[in-house]
N, C-alpha and C positions, 0 to 999 in steps of 0.2 A: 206620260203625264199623270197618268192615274195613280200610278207607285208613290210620284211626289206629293200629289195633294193626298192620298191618304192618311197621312199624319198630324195632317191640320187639328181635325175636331179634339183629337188626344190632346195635341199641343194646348188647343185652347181649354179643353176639361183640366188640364196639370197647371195651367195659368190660374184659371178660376179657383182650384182648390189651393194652392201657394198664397194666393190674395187672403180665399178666404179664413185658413189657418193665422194668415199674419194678423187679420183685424180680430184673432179671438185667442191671440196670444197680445197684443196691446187693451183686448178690451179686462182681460184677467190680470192683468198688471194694472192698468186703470182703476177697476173694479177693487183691489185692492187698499189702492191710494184713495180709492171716494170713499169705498166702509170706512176705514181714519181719518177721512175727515168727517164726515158725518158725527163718529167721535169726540175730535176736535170739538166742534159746533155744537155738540153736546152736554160737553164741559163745560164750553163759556158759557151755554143758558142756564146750567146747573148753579154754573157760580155767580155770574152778574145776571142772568135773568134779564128784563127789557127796562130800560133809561138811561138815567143821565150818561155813566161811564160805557155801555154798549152802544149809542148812539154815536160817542165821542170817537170810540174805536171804529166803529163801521165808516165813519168819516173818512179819519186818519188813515187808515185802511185804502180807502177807492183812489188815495192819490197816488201811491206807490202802483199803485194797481192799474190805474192806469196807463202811467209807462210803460210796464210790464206788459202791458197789451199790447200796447204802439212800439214796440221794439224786441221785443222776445215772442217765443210760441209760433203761435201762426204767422207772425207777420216774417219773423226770421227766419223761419223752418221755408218760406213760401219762396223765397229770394235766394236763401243760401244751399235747397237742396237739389234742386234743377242743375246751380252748378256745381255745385259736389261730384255729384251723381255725373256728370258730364266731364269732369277731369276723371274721376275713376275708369270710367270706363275709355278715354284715349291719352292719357297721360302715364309715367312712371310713378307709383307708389310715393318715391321722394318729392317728387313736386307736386302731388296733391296732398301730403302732409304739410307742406312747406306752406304752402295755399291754405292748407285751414290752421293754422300758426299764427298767420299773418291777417287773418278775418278777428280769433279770439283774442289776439294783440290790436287790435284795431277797437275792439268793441272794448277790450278795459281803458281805453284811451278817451273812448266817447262816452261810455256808461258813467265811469266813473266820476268825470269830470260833474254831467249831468247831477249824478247822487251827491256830491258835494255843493252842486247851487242848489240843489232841492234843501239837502237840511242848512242850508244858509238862509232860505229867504221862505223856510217856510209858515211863517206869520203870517207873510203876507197871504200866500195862494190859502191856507187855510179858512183869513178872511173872505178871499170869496169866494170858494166852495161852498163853506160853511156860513155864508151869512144871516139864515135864518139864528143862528143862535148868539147872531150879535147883543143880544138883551140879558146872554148869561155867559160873564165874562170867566168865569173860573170853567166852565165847557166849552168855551174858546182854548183857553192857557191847555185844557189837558188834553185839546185834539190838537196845538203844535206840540204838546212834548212826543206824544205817540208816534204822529208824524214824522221826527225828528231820529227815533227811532227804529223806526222799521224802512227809510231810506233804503240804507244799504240792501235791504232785500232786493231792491231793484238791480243789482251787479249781479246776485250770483242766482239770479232767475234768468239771466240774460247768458251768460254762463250754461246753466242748465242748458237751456233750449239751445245753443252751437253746440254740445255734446249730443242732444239726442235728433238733431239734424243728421252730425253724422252718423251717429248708430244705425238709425231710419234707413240709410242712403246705401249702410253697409250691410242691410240686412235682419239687422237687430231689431226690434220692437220692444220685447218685454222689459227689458231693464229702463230706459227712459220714460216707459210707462209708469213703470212702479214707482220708481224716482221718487213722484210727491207724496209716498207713503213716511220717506225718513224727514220730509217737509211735517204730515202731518203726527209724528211721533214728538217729533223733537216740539213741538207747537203744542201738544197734549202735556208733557212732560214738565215745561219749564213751567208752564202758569199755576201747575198741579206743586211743584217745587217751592214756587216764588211765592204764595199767595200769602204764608203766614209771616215770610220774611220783610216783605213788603208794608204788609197791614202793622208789625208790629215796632216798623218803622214811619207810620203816620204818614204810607205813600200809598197812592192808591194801587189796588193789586191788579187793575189790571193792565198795567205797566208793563205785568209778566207774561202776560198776552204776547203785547208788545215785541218783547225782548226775545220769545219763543219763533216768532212768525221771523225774526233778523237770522237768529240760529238754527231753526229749519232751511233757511233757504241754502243757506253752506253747506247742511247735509242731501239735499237736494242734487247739489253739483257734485260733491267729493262721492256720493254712491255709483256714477257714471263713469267717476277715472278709472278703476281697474278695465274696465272693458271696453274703453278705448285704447289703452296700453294692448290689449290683447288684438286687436283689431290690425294691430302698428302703430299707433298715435305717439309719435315723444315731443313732448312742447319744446319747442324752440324761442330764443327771445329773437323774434324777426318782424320786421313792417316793411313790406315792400309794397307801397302804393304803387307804384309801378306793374304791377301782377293785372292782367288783363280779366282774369276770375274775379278779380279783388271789385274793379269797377264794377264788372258784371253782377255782381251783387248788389253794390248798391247804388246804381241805378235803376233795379226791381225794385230795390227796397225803397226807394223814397215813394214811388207810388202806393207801395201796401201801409208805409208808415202814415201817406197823407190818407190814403181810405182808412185806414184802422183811428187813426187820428178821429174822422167825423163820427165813429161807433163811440171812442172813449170820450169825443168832449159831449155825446152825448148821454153815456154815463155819468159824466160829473153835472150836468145840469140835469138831471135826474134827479142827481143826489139835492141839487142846490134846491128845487123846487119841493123834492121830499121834505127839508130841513121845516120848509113856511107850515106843513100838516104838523097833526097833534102830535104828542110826543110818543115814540115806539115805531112810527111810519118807516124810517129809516131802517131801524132792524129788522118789522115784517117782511119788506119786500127782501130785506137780505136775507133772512132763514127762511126763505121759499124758494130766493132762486140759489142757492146751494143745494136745496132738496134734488131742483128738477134737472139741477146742471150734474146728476150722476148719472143717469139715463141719455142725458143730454152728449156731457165728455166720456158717455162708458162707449157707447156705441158711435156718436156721431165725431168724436176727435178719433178714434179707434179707424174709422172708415176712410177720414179727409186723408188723414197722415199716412195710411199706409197706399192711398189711392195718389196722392203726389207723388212719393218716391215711386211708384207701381208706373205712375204715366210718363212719368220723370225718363224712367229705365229707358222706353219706347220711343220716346221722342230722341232720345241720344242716341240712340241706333238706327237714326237717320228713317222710319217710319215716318208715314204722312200722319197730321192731323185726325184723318178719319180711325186711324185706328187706334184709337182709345175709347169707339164708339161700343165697341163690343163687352170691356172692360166697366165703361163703364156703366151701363144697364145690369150688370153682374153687381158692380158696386150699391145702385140705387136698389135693385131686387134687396141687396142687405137691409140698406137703410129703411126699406117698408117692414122689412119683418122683424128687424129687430126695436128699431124705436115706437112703432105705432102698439104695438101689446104696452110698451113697457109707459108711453103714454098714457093710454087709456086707462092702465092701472090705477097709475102712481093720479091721477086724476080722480075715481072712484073710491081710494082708499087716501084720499089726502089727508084728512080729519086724523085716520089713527095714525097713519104714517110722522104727522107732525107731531101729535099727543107722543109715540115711543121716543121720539128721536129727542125733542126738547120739554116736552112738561114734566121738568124735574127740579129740585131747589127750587128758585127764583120766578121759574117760569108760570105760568097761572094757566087757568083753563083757558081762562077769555084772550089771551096772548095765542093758544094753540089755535082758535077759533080764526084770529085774523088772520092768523100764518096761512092756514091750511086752506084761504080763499084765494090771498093770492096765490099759491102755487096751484090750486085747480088753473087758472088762469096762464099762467107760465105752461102746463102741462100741452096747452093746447097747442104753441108752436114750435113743440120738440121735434118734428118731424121734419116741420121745415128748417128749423137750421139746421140739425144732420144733411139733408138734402142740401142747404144750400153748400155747405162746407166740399161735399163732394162736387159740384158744379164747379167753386171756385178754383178748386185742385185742378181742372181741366184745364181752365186760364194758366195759370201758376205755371203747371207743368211746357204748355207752349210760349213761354217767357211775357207772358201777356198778363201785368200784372197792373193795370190802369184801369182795365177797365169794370174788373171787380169795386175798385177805390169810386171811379165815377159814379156806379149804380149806389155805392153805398151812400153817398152826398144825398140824393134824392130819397132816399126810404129814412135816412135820420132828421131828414127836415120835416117828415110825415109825423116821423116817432115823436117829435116834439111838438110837433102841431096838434098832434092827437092827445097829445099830456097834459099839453094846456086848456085844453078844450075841458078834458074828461075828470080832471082831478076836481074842477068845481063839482061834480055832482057826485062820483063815486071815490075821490079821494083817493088812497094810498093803490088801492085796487087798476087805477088808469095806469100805472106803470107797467105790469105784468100784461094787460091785456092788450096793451101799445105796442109791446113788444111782439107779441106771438101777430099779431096781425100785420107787421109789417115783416115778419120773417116769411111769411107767404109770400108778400110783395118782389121782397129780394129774390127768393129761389124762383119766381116767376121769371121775371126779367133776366135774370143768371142764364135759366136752362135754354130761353129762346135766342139768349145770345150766344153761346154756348152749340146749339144746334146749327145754327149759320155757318159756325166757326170750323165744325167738323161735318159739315155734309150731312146729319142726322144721327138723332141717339135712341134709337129704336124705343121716340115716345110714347107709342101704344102699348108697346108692352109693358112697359116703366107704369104706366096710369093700368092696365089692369092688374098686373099684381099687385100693387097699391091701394087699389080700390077693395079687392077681394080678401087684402092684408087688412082693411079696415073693417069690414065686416064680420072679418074672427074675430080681431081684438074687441069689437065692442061688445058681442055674445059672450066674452070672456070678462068682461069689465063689466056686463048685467049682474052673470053668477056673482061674481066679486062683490057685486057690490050687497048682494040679497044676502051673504055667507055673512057679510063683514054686518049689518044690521041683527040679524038673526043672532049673532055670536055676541053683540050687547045685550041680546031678550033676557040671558041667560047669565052671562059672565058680565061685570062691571070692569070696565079696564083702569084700574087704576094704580096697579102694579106691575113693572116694566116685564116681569114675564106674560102676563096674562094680555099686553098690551104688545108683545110681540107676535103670542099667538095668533091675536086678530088678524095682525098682517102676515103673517105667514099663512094661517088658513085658507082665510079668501084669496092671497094673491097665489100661493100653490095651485087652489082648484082655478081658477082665476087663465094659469100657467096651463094647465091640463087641456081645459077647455077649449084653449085658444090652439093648441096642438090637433086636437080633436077635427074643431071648424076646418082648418088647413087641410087635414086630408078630406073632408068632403068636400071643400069648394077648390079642389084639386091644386093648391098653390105649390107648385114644386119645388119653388125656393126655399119655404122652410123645409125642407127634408133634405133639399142638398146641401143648404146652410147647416142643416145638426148634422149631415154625415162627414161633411167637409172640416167640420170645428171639432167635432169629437172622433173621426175618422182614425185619429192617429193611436187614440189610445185604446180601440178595437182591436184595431190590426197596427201593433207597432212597427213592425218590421216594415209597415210597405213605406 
């Protein structure tokens, strides 16, 4: 007996490091696709800067976007990789190819259909998105044409997300990660192309926003074909409703599309009550929460995704519930030590962080001033959504995809209650702060249910290294913060090198310090997390 169980603790140290390599090979694929957008985001404040036409955009923008929430990404990846991942592993190669042939023929049938009533009738839904700016009829007409145009990006983001389901499922991580880097290239490029073309045709230029974000999204999916071809993948033209995978899917899915559903029509009446605030309301909250949603999708989509397919694996191999408990305390250890530094940072240095990234062309100080309040505020419940996304991948992975949707009904009726409440007195700022405090709420309610579900998730330990995770990062986010004042006494940041410095100073010593704390308040996780993530390029061969 003893010969057998010795292999266990290995098994499980080789499980933990295979995890933890995958989430820091998707967080470096990630991480790659957020520096370009960040870029992106860059350009457009450089060139349209905050009004009339970025408001318009950022409109036109959340309704495609929305979809894309409610039908791609998480909501697909949650439905369609449990059964991937379950025909792979007891099925013939050909009839799990055949199975995912007959899903992405299925979704150009629905998507599509979809993107065609959207730019047909989008007058109308733009009217009531957008009703605050019923009083300025020509910023109505140019958030349908936007609209109108960047539709189709909703087919080949949907697209996207069934290719990097299966990559996920096959093993893959890095390339579906990266992915939204040829999203945010082709997105930099064409408005950067378009602008004079545009203008000197008495259109507005940022049309080519527009028309960049339609043509990223097809570079998006086309960068994933080779390496589904190498995987096995050959598209077939086949619908077999009939396919018992096929239901299995979306009978998941309609529960995650109605839970993800209450998060985006909470988004859209977000937006709808931003429109009634001053004018730029709309943009601030949007270039804060792209700042925070890099730390947010570098580490915390890095974690979900590779923790679904990871609990996915173990539930198909016929293991009980309970054990994804071990797994996933190893997953939550990540998410304290990796989101909670880069929280407390990106919170401490949000001023420069927002002055390098947008106060250039167009942009003003007092523009960088509002941004960088809301994203302090965003900063605060980076944690808990990484956390929660890893909770929900629990559910997901044991075909239990209701009861995520349920919990969310009630924390979005909070989010709006709180918005309404709050925007009378602090205005644009109630959005950011609505949020982070109901994403506590969520991963509350997730992990207790969650804990029931598997017999217990080793929560003491989950809460002190989290605790003691927090404690570094704020001694690190002090330095930072004293380095990043200190470094105006002397240097005026007004040029983007000197204004990069800032943040690389502070947030390096910032990085150091918080490495430092870790080994006295003895957190093991970050040390197994750096040997585990850069392990391989020490010792290549093991």
């Amino acid at each position: 007996m003893a010969a057998q169980t010795a292999p266990e603790p290995d098994a499980e140290k080789k499980a933990e490091t295979r995890f933890t390599r995958r989430v820091g090979l998707f967080s470096i694929g990630t991480l790659v696709s957020r520096i370009l957008g960040l870029v992106r985001e860059s350009v457009f404040a450089c060139l349209f800067g905050v009004g009339f036409a970025t408001d318009a955009f950022n409109v036109a923008f959340r309704i495609p976007n929305f979809f894309r929430d409610l039908f791609a990404e998480s909501a697909l990846s949650a439905a369609f990789v449990p059964a991937f991942v379950s025909s792979l592993d007891h099925q013939d190669r050909e009839q799990t190819w055949r199975f995912g042939a007959t899903v992405l023929n299925t979704l150009a049938l629905v998507i599509g259909f979809l993107v065609i009533i959207g730019i047909a009738f989008a007058p109308q839904v733009v009217r009531v998105v957008a009703m605050g700016f019923g009083d300025e009829p020509a910023k109505v007409q140019l958030t349908i044409t936007l609209t109108r145009i960047m539709f189709p990006f909703l087919l080949f983001v949907v697209f996207a997300a069934w290719a990097m389901g299966i990559l996920n499922a096959c093993g893959t991580f890095f390339t579906p990660a990266v992915a939204p880097a040829a999203f945010n290239i082709i997105s930099i490029l064409v408005p950067l192309l378009a602008y004079g073309l545009f203008k000197a045709r008495g259109l507005n230029p940022i049309l080519g926003m527009a028309c960049g974000v339609t043509l990223g999204s097809v570079a998006q999916f086309a960068v994933q074909i080779p390496h589904l071809r190498r995987h096995g993948f050959r598209y077939k033209p086949v619908l077999d409703f009939k396919n018992p995978e096929l239901r299995r899917v979306f009978l998941r899915w309609v529960p995650m599309v109605f839970g993800f559903a209450t998060w985006q029509v909470n988004f859209l009446i977000n937006t709808f009550l931003l429109t009634f605030l001053p004018q730029g309301s709309v943009t601030w909250v949007s270039y804060a929460y792209r700042i925070q949603h890099l730390p947010a999708g570098l580490f915390g989509a890095a974690i979900g995704s590779v923790a679904l397919a990871e609990y996915s694996h173990q539930i198909a191999s016929r293991q009980p519930a309970s054990a994804i408990k071990d797994r996933f305390r190893h997953a939550m250890g990540l998410v304290a030590t990796l989101t909670l530094p880069a929280a407390v940072l990106l919170f401490v240095l949000a001023m420069p962080v927002a002055r390098l990234i947008y106060q250039h062309g167009r942009f003003t100080p007092s523009d960088t001033i509002l941004t960088s309040q809301a994203l302090m505020l965003y900063c605060l419940g980076i944690w808990a959504a990484a956390a929660t996304r890893n909770c929900a991948a629990g559910f997901y992975s044991l075909g239990d995809t209701k009861t995520p949707a349920l919990v969310a009904i009630g924390v979005v009726a909070l989010n709006i209650g709180l918005n309404l409440v709050l925007m009378r007195f602090i205005g644009f700022r109630s959005f950011p702060l609505a949020a982070s405090a109901v994403q506590f709420l969520n991963f509350g309610v997730l992990f207790w249910l969650l804990r029931r579900k598997t017999t217990g998730l080793h929560g003491t330990r989950v809460a002190s290294v989290t605790l003691r995770t927090l404690i570094a990062s704020l001694g690190a986010g002090g330095l930072a913060y004293v380095i990043s004042r200190f470094y105006e006494t002397f240097i005026t940041p007004t040029q983007i090198w000197t204004q990069a410095g800032q943040v690389l100073l502070a947030g390096g010593a910032g990085i150091g310090v918080y490495l430092l704390l870790a080994r006295v308040l003895r957190i093991q996780e970050v040390k197994q997390a750096f040997s585990q993530l850069f392990g391989r390029l020490v010792h290549p061969k093991k």
